[in-house]
DRENMAR-693539 format. One record per residue (C-alpha): residue number from 0; residue in three letters; chain; x, y, z. Coordinates in Angstrom, 1 decimal. Each point is the difference from the previous one (the first is absolute). Layout:
% residues N
[NUM,"ALA","A",[X,Y,Z]]
...
//
This chain:
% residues 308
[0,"UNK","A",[-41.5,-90.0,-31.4]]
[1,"UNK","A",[3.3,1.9,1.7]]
[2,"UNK","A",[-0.4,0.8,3.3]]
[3,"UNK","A",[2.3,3.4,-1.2]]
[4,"UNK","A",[-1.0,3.3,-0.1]]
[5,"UNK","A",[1.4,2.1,-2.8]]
[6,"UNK","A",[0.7,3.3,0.3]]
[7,"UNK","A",[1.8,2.4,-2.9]]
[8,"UNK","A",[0.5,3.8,0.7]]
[9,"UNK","A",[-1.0,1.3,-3.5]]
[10,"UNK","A",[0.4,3.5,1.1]]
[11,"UNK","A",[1.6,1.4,2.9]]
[12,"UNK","A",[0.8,4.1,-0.5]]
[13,"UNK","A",[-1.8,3.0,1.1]]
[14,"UNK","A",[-1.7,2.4,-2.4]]
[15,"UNK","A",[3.8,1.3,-1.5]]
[16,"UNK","A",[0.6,-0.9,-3.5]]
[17,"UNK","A",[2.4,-2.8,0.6]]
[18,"UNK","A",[0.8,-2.8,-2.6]]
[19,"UNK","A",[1.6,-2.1,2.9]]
[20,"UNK","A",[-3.1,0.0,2.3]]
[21,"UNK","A",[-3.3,0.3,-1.7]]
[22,"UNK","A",[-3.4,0.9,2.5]]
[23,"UNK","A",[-1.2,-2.4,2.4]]
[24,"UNK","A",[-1.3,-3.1,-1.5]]
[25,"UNK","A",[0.2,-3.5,1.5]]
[26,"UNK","A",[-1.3,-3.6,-1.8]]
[27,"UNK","A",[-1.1,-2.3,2.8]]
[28,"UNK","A",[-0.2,-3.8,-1.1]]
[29,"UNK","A",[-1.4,-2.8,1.7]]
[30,"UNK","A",[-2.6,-2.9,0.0]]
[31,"UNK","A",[-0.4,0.1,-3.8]]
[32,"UNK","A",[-1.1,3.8,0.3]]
[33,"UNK","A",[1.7,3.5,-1.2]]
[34,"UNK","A",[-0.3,3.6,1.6]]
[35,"UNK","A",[1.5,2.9,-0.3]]
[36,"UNK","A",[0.3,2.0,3.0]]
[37,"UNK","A",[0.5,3.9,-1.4]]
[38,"UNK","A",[0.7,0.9,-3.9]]
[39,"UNK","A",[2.2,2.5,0.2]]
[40,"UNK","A",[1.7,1.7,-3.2]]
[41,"UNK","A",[1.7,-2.6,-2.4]]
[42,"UNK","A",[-1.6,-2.8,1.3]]
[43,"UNK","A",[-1.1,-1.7,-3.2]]
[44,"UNK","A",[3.6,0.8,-0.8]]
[45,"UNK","A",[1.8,-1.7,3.1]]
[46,"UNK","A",[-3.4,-3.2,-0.8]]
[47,"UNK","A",[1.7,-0.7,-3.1]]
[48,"UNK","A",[3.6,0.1,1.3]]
[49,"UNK","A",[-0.7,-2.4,2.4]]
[50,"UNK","A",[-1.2,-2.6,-2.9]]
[51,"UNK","A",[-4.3,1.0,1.1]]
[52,"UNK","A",[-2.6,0.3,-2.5]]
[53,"UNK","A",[-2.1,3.4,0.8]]
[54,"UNK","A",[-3.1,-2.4,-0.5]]
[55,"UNK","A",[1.2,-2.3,3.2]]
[56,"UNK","A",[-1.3,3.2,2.1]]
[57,"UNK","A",[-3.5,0.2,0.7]]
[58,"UNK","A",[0.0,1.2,3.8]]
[59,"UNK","A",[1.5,3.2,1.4]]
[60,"UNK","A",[-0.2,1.3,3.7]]
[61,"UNK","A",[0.4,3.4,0.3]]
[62,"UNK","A",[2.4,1.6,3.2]]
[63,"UNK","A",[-1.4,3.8,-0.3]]
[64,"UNK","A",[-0.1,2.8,-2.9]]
[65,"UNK","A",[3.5,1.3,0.0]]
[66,"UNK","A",[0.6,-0.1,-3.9]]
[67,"UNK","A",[3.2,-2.3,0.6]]
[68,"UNK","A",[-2.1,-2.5,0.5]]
[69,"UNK","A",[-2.6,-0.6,-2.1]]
[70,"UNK","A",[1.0,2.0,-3.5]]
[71,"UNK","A",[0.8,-3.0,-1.4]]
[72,"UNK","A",[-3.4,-1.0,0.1]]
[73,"UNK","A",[-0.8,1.7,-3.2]]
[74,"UNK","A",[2.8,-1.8,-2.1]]
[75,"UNK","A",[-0.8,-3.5,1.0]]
[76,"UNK","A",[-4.0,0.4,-0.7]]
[77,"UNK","A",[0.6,1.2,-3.7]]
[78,"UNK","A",[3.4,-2.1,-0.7]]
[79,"UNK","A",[-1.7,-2.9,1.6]]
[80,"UNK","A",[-2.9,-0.7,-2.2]]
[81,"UNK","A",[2.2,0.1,-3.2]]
[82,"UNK","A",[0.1,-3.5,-1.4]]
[83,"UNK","A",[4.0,-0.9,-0.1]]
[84,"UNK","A",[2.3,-2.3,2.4]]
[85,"UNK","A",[0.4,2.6,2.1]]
[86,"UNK","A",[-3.7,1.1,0.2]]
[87,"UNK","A",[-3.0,-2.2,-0.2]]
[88,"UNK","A",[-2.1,1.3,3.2]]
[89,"UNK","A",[-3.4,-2.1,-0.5]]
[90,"UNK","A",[-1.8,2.2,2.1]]
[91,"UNK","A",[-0.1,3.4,1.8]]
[92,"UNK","A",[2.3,0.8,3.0]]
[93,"UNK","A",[-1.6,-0.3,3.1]]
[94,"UNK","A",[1.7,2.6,2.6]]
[95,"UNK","A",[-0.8,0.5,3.8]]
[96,"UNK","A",[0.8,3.3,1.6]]
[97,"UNK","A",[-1.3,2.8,2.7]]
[98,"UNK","A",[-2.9,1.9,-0.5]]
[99,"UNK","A",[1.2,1.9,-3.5]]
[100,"UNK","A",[0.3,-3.1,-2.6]]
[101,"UNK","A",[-3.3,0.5,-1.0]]
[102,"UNK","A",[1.4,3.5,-1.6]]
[103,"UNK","A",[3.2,-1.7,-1.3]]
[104,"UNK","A",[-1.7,-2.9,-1.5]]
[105,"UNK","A",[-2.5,2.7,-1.6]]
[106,"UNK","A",[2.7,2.5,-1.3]]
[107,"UNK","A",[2.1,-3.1,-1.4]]
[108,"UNK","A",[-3.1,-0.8,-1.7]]
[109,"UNK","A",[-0.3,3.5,-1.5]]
[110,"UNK","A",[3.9,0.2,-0.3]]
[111,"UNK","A",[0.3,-3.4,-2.3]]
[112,"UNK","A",[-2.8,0.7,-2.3]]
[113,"UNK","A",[1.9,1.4,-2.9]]
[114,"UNK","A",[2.5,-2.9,-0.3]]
[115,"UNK","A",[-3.2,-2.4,0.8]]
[116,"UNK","A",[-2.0,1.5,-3.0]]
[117,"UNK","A",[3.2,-0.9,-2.3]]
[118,"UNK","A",[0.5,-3.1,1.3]]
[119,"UNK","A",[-3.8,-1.8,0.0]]
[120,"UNK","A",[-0.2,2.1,-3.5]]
[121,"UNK","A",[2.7,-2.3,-1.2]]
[122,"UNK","A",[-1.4,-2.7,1.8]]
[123,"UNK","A",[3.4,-0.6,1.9]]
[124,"UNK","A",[-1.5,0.1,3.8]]
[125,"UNK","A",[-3.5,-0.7,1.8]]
[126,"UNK","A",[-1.1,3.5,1.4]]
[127,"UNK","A",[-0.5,-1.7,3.3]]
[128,"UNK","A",[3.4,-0.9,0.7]]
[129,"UNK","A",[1.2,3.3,0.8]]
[130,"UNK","A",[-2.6,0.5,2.1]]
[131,"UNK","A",[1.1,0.7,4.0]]
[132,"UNK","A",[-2.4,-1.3,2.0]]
[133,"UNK","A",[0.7,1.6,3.6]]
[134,"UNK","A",[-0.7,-1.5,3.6]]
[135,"UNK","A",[0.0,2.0,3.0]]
[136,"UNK","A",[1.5,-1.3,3.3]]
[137,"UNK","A",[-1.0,2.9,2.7]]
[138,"UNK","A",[1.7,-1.3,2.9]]
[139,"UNK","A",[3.2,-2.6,1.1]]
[140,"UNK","A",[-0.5,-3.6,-0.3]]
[141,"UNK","A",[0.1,-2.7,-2.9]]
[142,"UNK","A",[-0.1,1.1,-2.8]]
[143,"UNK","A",[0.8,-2.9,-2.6]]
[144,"UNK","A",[-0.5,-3.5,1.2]]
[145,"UNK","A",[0.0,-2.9,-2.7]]
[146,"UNK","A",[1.5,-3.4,-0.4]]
[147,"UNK","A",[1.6,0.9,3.3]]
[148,"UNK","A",[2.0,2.8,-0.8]]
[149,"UNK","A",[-1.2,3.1,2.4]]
[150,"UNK","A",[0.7,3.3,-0.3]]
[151,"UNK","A",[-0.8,2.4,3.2]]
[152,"UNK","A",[-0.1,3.5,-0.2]]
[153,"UNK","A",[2.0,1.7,3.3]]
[154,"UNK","A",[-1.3,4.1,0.4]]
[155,"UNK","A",[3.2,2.2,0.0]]
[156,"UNK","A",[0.5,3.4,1.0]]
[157,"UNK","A",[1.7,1.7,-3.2]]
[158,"UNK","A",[-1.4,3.6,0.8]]
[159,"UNK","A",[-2.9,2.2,1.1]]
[160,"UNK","A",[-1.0,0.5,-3.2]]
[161,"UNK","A",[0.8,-3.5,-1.8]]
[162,"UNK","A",[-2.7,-2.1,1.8]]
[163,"UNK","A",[-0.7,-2.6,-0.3]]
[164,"UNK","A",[3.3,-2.0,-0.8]]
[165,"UNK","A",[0.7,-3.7,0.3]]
[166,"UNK","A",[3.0,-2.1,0.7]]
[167,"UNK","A",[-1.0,-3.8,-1.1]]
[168,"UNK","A",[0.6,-3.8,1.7]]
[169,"UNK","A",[0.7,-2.4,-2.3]]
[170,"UNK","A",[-0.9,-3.9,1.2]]
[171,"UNK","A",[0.0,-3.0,-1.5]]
[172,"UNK","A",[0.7,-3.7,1.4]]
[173,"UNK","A",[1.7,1.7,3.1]]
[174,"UNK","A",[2.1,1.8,-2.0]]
[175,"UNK","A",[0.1,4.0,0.5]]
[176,"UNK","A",[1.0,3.3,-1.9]]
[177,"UNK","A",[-0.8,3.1,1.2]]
[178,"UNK","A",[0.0,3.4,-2.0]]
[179,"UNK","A",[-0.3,3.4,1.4]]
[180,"UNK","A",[-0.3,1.8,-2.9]]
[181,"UNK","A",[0.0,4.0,1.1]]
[182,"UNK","A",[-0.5,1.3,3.8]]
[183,"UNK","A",[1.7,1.6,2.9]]
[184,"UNK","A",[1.4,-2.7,2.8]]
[185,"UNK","A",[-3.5,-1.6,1.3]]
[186,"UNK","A",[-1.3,-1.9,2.8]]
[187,"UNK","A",[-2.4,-1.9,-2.4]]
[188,"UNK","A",[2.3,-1.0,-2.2]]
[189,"UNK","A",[2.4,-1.5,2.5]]
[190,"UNK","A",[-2.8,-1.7,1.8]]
[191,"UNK","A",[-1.3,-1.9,-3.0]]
[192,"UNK","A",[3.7,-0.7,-1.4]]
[193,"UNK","A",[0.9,-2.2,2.5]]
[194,"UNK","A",[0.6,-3.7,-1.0]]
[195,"UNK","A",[1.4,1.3,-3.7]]
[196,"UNK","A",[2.4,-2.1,-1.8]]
[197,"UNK","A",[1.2,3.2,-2.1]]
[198,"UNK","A",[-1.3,3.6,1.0]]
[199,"UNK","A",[1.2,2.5,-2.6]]
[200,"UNK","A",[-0.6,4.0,1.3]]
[201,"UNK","A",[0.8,3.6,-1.8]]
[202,"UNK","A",[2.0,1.8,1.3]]
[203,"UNK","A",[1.2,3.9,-0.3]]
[204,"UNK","A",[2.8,2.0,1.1]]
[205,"UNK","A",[1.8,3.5,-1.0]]
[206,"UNK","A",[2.5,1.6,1.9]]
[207,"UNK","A",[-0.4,3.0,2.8]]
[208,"UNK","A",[1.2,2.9,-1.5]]
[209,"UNK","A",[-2.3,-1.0,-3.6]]
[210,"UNK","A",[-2.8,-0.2,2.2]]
[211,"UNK","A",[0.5,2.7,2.0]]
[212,"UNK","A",[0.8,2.2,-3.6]]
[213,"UNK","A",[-2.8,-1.7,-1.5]]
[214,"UNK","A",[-3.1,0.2,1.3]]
[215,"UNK","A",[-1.8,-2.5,-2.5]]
[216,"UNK","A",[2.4,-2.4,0.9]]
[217,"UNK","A",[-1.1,-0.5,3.7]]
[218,"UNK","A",[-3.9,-0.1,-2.0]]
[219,"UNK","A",[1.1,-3.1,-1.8]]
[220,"UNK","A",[1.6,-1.5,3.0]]
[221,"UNK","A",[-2.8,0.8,1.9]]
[222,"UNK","A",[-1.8,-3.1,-1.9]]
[223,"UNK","A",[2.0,-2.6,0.6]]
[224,"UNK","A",[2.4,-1.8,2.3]]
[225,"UNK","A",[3.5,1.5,0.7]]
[226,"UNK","A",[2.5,-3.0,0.3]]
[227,"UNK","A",[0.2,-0.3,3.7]]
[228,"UNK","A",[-3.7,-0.4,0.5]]
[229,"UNK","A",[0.2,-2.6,-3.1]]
[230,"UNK","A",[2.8,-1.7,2.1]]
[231,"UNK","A",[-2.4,-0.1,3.2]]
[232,"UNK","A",[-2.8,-1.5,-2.3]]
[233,"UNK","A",[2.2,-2.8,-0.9]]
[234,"UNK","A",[1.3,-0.8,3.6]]
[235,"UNK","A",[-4.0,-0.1,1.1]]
[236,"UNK","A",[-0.9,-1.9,-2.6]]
[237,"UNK","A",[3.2,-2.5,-0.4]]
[238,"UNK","A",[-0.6,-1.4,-3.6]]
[239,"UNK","A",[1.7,-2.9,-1.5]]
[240,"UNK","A",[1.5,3.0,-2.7]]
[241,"UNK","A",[-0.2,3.5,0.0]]
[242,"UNK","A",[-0.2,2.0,-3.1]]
[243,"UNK","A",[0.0,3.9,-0.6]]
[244,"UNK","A",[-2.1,1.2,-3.1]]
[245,"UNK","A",[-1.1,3.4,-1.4]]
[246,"UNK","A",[3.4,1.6,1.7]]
[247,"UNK","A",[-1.1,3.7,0.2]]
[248,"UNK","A",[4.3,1.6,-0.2]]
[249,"UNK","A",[-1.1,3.5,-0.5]]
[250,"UNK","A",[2.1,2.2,-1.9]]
[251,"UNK","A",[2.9,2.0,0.6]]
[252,"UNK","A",[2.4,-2.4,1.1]]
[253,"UNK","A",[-2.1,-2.7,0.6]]
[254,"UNK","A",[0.5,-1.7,2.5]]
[255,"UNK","A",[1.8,-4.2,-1.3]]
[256,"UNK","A",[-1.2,-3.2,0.0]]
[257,"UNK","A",[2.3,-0.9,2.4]]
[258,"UNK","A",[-0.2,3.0,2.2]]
[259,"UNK","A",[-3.9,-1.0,0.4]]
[260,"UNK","A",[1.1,-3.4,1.0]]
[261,"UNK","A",[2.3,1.0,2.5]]
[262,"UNK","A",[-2.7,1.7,1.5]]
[263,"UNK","A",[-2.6,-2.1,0.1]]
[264,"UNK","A",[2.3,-2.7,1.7]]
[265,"UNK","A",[0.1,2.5,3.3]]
[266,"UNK","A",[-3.0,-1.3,0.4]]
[267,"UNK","A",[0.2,-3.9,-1.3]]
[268,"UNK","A",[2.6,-2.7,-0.2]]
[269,"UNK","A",[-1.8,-2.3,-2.8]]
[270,"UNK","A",[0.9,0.1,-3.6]]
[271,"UNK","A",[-1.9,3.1,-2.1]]
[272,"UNK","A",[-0.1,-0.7,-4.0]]
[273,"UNK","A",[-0.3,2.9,-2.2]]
[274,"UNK","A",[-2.7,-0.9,-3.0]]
[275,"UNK","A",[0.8,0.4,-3.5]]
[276,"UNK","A",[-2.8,-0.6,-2.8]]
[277,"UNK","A",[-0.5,-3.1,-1.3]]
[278,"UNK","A",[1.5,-1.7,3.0]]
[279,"UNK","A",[-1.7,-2.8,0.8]]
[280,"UNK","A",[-0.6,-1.8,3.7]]
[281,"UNK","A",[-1.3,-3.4,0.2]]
[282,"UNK","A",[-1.4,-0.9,3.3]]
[283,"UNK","A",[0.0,-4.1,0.5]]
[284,"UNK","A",[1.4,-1.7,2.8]]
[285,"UNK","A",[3.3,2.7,-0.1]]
[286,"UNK","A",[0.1,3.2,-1.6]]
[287,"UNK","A",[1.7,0.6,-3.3]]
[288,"UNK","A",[0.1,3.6,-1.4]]
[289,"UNK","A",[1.4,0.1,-3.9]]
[290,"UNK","A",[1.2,3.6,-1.3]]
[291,"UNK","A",[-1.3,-0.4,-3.8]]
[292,"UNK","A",[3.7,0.5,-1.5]]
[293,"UNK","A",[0.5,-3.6,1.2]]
[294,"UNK","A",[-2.6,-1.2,-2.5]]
[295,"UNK","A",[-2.3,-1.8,1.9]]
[296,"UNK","A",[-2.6,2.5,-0.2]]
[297,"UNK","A",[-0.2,0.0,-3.7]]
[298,"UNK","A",[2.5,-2.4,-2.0]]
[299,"UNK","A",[-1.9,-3.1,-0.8]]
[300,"UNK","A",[-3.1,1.3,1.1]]
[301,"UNK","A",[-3.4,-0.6,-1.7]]
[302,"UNK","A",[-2.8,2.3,0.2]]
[303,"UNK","A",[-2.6,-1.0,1.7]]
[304,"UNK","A",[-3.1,-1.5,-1.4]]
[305,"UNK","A",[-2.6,2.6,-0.5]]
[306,"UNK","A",[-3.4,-0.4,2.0]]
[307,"UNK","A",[-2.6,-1.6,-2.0]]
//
C-alpha cells in the first residue's frame, strides 16, 4: 500500500458561472479509500475528466450550505446509479454534514423521484442507489477515519449568520493536507493547521473605491479572508506548500492574480500556489502538484473499481 496521499482539486471557483473554475469539490485518496470533500457544481463533470467513475464515490463530507458547495450533490446521486463505465454506484451515497443533511438528503429524495420512477420502470437502476443517506457531525473533530486515512473537521468563522462552518485536516501515514474551505482569518484554523504539508486557503479581495461604491461588496468580503490576513495565516502556520482556492476578485476591476500575490507576500516569504481544477497534489516523501493540462491527472488513467 503507498504511503502517498492523493489529493485532486475537482472544483475550485466560487458560486459565478465559470467554465474555468467549477464550485468547490476536492477527491481525497489514500489507504485504498475515496472521499470527496465538497460537490460543488460540475463535479460529476470534472470526476469524469480526471479518468473517475461516478460509482468510485460513496463518501462525501460536507463544509457548510452555501450552494457552491454541495449542488452537485444532486447530479452525482441520479447520474451515479445509471449502469455505464462511467456510472455503476452499487449503493447509495453516504454524505456527512452539519445539522441540515437530514433536509438535503430528504429533498434529494423527493427531488430524484421522477427520473427514479423511469429508471426502476425500465429496470435500468436499483431505487436504493440514489438514496442519500445523511450523517450529522455537530461539532469539530474526526470525522472520517478508515484504513488510516483521517479526516478532521477544524470550526471556521465564515459569518454571523453561516454557522456552523468547517475547515478539514487531512492525515494519513504522517502525511498532511489541510483545507479551509470558506471563513474569515481564524484562530482555530491556524491552531489546528500547524504541521501541514500543503494548506490551501480562499481568499477575496476587491479594490477601495468598488467597495466603498458598492456596498454588497464589503458583504461578500466580510466572509472571508482578504489577502494579507491569508498571508499572516500561512506565515503562522508554515506549510510545506501554500495554495489559494475559491479566489473571491470581486467585480469592477477586479483586483489580478498577481496583484493578490503581491500582497499576500507583505506578509510571507514562502512560495503561494494558485489552484486550478483538476490539479492534482501528491503528498509522499516530497510534494508534487500536477496542473491537469500536463496529463497526469487524466491521460492513461483508469477509473477506479467501483465498491462492491
Amino acid at each position: 500500500m503507498s504511503d502517498t496521499l492523493k489529493i485532486t482539486l475537482l472544483g475550485t471557483g466560487i458560486p459565478n458561472p465559470d467554465i474555468n473554475a467549477f464550485g468547490t469539490s476536492t477527491l481525497i485518496e489514500a489507504g485504498g479509500q475515496v472521499v470527496m470533500i465538497d460537490c460543488g457544481r460540475g463535479a460529476v463533470v470534472r470526476l469524469a475528466q480526471a479518468g473517475y467513475s461516478l460509482g468510485c464515490i460513496e463518501t462525501i463530507i460536507l463544509s457548510h450550505f452555501h450552494s457552491d458547495h454541495f449542488s452537485g450533490l444532486f447530479d452525482l446521486a441520479m447520474t451515479g446509479t445509471i449502469q455505464q463505465p462511467y456510472g455503476n454506484r452499487r449503493g447509495p451515497l453516504h454524505v456527512f454534514g452539519p445539522p441540515g443533511i437530514d433536509d438535503i438528503a430528504k429533498g434529494a429524495w423527493l427531488a430524484t423521484k421522477p427520473d427514479r420512477d423511469i429508471r426502476v420502470a425500465d429496470k435500468e437502476i436499483d431505487a436504493e442507489h440514489m438514496r442519500i443517506i445523511p450523517h450529522v457531525y455537530e461539532r469539530e473533530g474526526v470525522v472520517f477515519d478508515r484504513d488510516g486515512l483521517r479526516i478532521i473537521a477544524i470550526e471556521v468563522d465564515h459569518g454571523e449568520l453561516i454557522r456552523p462552518a468547517y475547515a478539514f485536516r487531512v492525515e494519513y501515514q504522517g502525511r498532511v493536507f489541510v483545507h479551509s474551505h470558506d471563513t474569515r482569518y481564524n484562530e482555530n484554523l491556524i491552531a489546528q493547521a500547524q504541521g501541514a504539508d500543503v494548506f490551501i486557503h480562499e481568499v477575496a479581495a476587491a479594490r477601495p473605491e468598488a467597495i466603498a461604491k458598492h456596498p454588497r461588496i464589503k458583504v461578500a468580503i466580510d466572509h472571508h479572508a482578504t489577502p494579507q490576513e491569508v498571508g499572516r495565516v500561512f506565515a503562522q502556520t508554515r506549510p510545506r506548500l501554500a495554495m489559494l482556492t475559491h479566489m473571491v476578485l470581486l467585480p469592477p476591476d477586479p483586483p489580478s492574480v498577481g496583484e493578490v500575490l503581491a500582497e499576500i507576500s507583505t506578509e510571507y516569504d514562502g512560495v503561494v500556489v494558485a489552484a486550478e481544477d483538476l490539479m492534482t497534489i501528491e503528498i509522499g516523501p516530497g510534494v508534487s502538484v500536477i496542473p491537469f493540462r500536463t496529463g497526469a491527472s487524466g491521460v492513461g488513467h483508469k477509473p477506479l473499481k467501483n465498491r462492491p
